[in-house]
C-alpha positions as CSV (number, residue, x, y, z in Angstrom):
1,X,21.4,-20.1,-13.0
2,X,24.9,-19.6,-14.0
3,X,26.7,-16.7,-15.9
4,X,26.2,-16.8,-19.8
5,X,29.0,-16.2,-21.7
6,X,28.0,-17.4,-25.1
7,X,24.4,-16.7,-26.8
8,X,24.2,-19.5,-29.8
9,X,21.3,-17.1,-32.3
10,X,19.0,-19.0,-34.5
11,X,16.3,-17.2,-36.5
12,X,13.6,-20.2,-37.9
13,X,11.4,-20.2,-41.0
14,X,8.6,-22.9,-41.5
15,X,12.0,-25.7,-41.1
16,X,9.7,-27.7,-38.6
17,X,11.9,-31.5,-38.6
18,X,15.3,-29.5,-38.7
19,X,14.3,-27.3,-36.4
20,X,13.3,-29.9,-33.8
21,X,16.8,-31.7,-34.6
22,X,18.4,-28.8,-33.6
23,X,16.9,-27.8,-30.6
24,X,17.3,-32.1,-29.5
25,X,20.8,-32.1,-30.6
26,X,21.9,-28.4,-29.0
27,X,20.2,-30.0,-25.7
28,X,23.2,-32.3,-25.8
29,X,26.2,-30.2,-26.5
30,X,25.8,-26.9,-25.1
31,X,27.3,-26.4,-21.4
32,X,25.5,-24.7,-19.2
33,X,26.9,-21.3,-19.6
34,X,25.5,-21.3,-23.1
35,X,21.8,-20.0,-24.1
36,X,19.9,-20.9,-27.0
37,X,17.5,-18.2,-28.7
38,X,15.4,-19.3,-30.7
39,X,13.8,-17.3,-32.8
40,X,10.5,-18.6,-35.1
41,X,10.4,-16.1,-37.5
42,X,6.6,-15.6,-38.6
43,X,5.9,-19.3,-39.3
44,X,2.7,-20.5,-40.1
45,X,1.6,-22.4,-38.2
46,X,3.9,-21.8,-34.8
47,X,7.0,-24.1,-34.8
48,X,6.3,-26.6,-31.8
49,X,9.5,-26.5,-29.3
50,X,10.3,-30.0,-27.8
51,X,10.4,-30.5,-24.3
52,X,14.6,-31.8,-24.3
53,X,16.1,-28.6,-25.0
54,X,19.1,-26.7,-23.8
55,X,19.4,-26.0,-20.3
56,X,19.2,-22.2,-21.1
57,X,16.6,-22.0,-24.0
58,X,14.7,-18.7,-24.8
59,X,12.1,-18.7,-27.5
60,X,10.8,-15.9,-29.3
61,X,8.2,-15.2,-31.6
62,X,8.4,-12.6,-33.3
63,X,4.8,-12.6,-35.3
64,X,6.4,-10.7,-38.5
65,X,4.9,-12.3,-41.4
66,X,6.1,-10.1,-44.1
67,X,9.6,-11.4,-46.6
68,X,12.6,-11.2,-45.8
69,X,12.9,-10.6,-42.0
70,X,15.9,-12.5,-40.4
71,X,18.0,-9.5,-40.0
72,X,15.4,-8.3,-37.6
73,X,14.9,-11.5,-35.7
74,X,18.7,-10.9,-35.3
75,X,18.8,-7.9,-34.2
76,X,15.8,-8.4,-31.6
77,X,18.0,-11.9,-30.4
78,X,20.8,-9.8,-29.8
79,X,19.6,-7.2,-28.0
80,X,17.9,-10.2,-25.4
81,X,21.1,-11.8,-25.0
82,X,23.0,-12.4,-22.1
83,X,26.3,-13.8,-23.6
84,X,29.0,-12.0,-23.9
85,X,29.6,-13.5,-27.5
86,X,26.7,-14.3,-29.9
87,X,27.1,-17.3,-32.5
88,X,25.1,-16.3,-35.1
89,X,24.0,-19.4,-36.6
90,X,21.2,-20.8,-39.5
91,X,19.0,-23.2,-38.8
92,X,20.3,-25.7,-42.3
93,X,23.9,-25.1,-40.3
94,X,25.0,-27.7,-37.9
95,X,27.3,-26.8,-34.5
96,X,29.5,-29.4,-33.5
97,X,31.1,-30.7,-30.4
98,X,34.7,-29.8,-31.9
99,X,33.4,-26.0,-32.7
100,X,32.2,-25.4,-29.2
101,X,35.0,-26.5,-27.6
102,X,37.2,-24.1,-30.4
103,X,34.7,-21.1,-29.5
104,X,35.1,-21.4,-25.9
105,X,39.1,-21.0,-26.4
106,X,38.2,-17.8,-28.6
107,X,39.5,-14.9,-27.4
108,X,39.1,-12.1,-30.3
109,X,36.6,-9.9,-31.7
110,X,35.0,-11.6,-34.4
111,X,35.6,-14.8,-36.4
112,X,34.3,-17.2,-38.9
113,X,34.2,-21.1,-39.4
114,X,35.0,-23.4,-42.1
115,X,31.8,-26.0,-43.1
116,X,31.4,-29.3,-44.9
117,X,27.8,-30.8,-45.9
118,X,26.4,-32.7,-43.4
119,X,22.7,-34.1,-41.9
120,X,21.0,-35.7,-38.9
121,X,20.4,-39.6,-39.2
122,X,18.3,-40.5,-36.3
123,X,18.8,-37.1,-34.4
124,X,22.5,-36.8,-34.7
125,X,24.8,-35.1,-36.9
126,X,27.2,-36.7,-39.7
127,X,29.3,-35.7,-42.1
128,X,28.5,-36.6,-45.9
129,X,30.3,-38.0,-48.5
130,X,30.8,-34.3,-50.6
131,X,31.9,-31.0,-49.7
132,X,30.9,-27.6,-49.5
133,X,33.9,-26.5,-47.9
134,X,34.1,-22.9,-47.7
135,X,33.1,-20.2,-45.5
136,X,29.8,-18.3,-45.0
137,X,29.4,-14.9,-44.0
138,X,26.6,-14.9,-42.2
139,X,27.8,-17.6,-39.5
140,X,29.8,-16.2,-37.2
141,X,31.0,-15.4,-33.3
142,X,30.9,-11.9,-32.4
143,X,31.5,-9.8,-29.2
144,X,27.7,-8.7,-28.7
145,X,29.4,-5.2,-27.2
146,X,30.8,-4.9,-30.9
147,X,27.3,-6.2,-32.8
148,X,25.5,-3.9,-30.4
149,X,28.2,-1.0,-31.0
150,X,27.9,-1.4,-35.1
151,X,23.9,-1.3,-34.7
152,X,23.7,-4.6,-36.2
153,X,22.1,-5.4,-39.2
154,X,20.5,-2.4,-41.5
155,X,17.0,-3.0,-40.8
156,X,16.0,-0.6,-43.7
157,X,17.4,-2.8,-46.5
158,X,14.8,-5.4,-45.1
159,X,12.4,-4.4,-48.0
160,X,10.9,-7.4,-48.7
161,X,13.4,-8.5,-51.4
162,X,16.4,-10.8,-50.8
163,X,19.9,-8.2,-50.2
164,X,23.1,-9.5,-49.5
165,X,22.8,-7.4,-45.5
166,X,25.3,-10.0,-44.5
167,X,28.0,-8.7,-46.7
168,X,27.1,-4.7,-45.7
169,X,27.3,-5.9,-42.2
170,X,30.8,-7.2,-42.5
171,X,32.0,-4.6,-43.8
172,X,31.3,-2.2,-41.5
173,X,32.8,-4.7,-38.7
174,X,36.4,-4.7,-41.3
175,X,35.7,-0.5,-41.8
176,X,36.0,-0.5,-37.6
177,X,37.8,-3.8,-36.5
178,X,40.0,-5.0,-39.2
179,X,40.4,-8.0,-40.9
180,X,38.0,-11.4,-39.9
181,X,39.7,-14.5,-39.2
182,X,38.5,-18.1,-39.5
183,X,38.9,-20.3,-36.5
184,X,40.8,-23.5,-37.0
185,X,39.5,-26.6,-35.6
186,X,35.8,-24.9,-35.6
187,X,34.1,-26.8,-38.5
188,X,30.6,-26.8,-38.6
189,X,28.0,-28.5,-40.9
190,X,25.7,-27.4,-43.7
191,X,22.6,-29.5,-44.8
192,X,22.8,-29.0,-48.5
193,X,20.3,-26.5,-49.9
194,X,16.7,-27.2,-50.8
195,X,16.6,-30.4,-48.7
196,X,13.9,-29.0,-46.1
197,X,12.8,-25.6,-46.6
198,X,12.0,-22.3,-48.6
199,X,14.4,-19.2,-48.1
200,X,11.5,-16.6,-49.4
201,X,8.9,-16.8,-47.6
202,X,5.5,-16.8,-50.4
């Protein structure tokens, strides 16, 4: 097994079809000296992995069944990583072909991407006729020595009740690092909200 340089992050809630597009779809794009951890995040029943997967696939259970715990699916990702960067990434957010090859040129600290809506047809991605063109705070590619540095996420504001961690996050990167960039020619996808799952778990 080669060197891993990038660790693409996904934390999972109950998004069984999407998830499977993902893992199908990430089997196809990601070189070699990319890993995939998965992360099912408490759901109920287990999320079933499909056989075509990434060549470097790592999937974690975590077991937590109470609200509100992707920040600590994060965390636990990052600290089993081997990349040197992590992509944090959703599982209703969509990687590209065009954004790998961008990330792979990356040489900073931190950046974000732009994202337009899009969906699988049949397996693959496409773009869809509106927008939601702006940028999300919590997608991003990080150094993991910087992540790992800052502590991650605050695990304490994981209470049970939806806080915006991403934001507190970021700004301690900005307090330390400076300013975060966006990276041109990284677009990424979004399936528009509410099409296949519940944020809060019930």
């Amino acid at each position: 097994m080669g060197e891993i340089k990038y660790s693409y992050i996904v934390t999972c809630l109950r998004s069984y079809e999407v998830a499977v597009d993902q893992i199908r779809w990430l089997s196809q794009i990601l070189p070699d000296t990319w890993e995939l951890i998965f992360v099912d995040d408490g759901s109920d029943p287990p999320i079933e992995i499909p056989s075509v997967q990434p060549k470097n696939t790592v999937v974690i259970c975590t077991n937590n069944f109470k609200p509100w715990t992707q920040d600590i699916a994060r965390n636990l990702a990052a600290r089993r990583s081997r990349g040197k960067y992590l992509l944090m990434m959703d599982v209703d957010h969509i990687l590209t072909l065009a954004a790998v090859r961008a990330i792979e040129k990356f040489t900073g600290k931190m950046c974000h991407f732009q994202r337009v809506c899009g969906r699988f047809v049949d397996g693959v991605p496409e773009p869809m006729v509106f927008s939601a063109n702006r940028v999300p705070p919590n997608i991003y590619l990080i150094l993991r020595s910087i992540f790992l540095e800052l502590g991650g996420y605050n695990e304490a504001l994981c209470d049970g009740h939806y806080r915006a961690t991403d934001r507190v996050f970021l700004r301690k990167y900005e307090k330390a690092h400076g300013r975060i960039g966006v990276e041109a020619g990284a677009e990424i996808y979004v399936i528009p909200h509410g099409k296949f799952h519940g944020l809060e778990r019930k």
